[in-house]
C-alpha positions as CSV (number, residue, x, y, z in Angstrom):
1,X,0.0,0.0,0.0
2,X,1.1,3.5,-0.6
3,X,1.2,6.1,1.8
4,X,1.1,9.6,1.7
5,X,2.6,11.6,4.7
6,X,2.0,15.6,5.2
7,X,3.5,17.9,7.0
8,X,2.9,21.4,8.7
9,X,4.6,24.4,6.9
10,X,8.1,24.7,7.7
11,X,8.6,26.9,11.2
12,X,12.3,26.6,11.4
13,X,14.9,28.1,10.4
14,X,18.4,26.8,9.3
15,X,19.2,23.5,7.7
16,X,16.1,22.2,7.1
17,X,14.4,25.4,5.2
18,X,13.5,28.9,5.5
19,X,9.6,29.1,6.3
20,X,7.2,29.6,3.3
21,X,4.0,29.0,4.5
22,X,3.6,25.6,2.2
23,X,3.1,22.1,3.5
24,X,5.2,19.5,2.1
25,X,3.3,16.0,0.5
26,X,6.1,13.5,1.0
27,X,5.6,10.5,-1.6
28,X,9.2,8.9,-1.0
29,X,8.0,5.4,-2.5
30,X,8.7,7.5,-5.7
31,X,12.2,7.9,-4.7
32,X,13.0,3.8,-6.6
33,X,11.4,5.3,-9.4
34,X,13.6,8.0,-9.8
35,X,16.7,6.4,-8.6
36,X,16.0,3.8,-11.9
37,X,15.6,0.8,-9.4
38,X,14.0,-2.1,-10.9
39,X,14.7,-1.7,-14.3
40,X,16.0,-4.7,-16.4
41,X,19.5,-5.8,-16.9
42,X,18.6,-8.5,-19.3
43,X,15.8,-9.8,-21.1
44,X,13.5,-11.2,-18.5
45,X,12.3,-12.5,-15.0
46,X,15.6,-13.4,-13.8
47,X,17.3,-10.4,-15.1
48,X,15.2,-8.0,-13.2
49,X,12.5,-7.0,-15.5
50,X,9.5,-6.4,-13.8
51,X,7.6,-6.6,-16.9
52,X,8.4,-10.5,-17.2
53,X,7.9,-11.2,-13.6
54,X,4.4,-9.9,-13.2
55,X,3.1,-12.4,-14.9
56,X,4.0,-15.1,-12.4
57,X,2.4,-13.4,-9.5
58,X,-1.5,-13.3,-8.6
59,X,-3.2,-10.6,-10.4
60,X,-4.0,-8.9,-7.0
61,X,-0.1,-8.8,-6.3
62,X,0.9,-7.7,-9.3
63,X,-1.8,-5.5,-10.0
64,X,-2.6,-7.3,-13.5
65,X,-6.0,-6.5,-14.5
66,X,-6.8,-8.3,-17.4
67,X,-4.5,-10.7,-19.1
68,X,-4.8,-12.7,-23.1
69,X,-3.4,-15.3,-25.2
70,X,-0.1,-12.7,-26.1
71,X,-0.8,-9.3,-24.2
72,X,-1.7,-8.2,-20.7
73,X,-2.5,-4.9,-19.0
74,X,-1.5,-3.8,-16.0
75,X,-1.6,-1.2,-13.6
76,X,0.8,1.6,-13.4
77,X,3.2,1.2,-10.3
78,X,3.8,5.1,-11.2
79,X,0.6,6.8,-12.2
80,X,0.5,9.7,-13.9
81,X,-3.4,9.6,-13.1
82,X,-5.6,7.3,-11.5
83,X,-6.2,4.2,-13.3
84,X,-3.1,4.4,-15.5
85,X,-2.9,0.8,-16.8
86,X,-0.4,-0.2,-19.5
87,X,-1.0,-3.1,-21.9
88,X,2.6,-5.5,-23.0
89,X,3.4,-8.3,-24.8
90,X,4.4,-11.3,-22.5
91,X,7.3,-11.8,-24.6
92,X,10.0,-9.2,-23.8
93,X,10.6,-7.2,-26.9
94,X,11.8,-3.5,-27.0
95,X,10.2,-2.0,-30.4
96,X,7.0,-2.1,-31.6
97,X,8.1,-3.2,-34.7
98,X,9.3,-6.2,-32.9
99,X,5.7,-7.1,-32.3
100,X,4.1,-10.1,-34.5
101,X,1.1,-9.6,-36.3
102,X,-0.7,-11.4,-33.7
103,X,0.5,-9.5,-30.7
104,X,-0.1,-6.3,-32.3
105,X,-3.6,-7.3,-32.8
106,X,-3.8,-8.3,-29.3
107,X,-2.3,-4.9,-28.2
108,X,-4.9,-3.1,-30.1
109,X,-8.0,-5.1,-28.7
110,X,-6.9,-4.5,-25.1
111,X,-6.0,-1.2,-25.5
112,X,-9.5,-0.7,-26.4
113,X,-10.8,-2.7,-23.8
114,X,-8.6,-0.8,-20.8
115,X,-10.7,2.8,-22.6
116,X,-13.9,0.5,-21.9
117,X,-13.2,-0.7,-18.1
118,X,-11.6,3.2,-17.8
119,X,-14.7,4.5,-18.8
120,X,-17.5,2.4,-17.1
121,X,-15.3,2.0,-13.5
122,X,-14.0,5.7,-13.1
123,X,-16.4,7.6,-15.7
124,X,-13.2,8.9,-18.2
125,X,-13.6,11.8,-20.5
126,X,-10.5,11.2,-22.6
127,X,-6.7,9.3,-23.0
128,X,-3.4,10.1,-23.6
129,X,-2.4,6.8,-25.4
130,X,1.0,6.2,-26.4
131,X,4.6,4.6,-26.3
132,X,8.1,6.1,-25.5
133,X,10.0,3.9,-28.0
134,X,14.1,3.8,-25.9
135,X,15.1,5.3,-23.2
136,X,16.2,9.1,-25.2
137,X,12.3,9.1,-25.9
138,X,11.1,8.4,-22.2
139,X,10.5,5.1,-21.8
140,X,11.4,4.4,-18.0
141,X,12.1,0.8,-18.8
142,X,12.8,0.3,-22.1
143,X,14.0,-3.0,-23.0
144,X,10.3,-4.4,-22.6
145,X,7.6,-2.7,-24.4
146,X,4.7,-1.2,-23.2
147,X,2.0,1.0,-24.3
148,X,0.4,3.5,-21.8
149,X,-3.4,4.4,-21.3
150,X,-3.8,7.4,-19.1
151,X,-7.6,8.1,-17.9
152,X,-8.1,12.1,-17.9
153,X,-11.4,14.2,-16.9
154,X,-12.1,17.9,-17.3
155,X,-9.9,19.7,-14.8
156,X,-7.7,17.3,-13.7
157,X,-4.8,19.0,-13.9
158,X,-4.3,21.6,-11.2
159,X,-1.5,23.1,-9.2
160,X,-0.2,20.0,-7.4
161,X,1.5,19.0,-10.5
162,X,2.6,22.7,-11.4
163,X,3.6,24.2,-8.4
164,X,4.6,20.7,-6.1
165,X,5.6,17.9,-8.7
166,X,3.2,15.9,-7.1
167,X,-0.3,13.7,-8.2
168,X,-2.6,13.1,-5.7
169,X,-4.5,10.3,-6.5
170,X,-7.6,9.2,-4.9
171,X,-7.9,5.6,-4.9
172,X,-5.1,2.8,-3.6
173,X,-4.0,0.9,-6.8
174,X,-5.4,-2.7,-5.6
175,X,-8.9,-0.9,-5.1
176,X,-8.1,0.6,-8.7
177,X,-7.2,-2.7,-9.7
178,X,-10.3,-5.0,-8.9
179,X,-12.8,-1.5,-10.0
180,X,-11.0,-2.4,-13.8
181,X,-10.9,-5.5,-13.4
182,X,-14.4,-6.2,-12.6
183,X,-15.2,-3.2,-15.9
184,X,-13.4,-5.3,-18.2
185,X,-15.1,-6.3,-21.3
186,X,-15.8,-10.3,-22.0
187,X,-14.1,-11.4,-24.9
């Protein structure tokens, strides 16, 4: 579970920062994210690629929501938004165009399907769909490929991520996870 600690505006003075009359939203489970812990050293499980791994845990534990024959999607570890799910092969392939006809048929059914569950569990108004092809482009971990769906609604940006860096999201991902899951469309 992720927690979310506040703090009172800054009173002191000295090393730890001259008052400002802002209270700080500490989210230091980020802190692997940014320090690039996690990412692959190789091409799979054993090698450190979370991506391959998931797979062999329960959905619940690794917040898989909906899994097929060559593609699953999965939650977001790191949301931009609530609900940010990404859909992967299960093999570990870097490019798109390393993608076989049928698992880029695949990719495009359950991208469509995660705008579905999106839509009928948390009432979406749009996406940002996309894929950072290498790591110049974006693409946190780029040795396994992975397409993003990002939920948004009218007015969800606001100054949390302007002025403080921060997303605030209102729902703890394995409550995110079983909303989708249970929206999924039968195939």
């Amino acid at each position: 579970m992720l927690h979310f600690m506040t703090s009172e505006p800054e009173q002191r003075r000295g090393p730890v920062g001259e008052p400002d009359g802002f209270g700080r939203l500490w989210t230091p489970h980020r802190m692997a994210y940014i320090q690039g812990e996690g990412k692959p050293t190789g091409p799979g499980a054993d090698d450190g690629c979370p991506f391959c791994a998931a797979p062999g845990a329960s959905d619940e534990d690794a917040l898989i929501v909906a899994r097929g024959e060559r593609v699953f999607a999965i939650l977001n570890l790191y949301p931009y938004n609530g609900g940010h799910m990404m859909v992967l092969p299960y093999r570990h392939v870097a490019d798109y165009t390393d993608l076989d006809e049928a698992e880029t048929a695949e990719l495009a059914v359950f991208t469509k399907h995660a705008m579905t569950a999106l839509r009928a569990a948390s009432g979406a108004h749009g996406f940002n769909i996309g894929m950072n092809q290498g790591a110049v482009a974006g693409a946190g971990i780029a040795a396994h490929l992975h397409q993003h769906i990002v939920p948004r609604w009218g007015g969800d940006t606001n100054f949390m991520p302007v002025v403080g860096h921060t997303k605030v999201l209102p729902q703890l991902l394995g409550d995110t996870r079983t909303a989708l899951a249970k929206a999924w469309p039968s195939a």
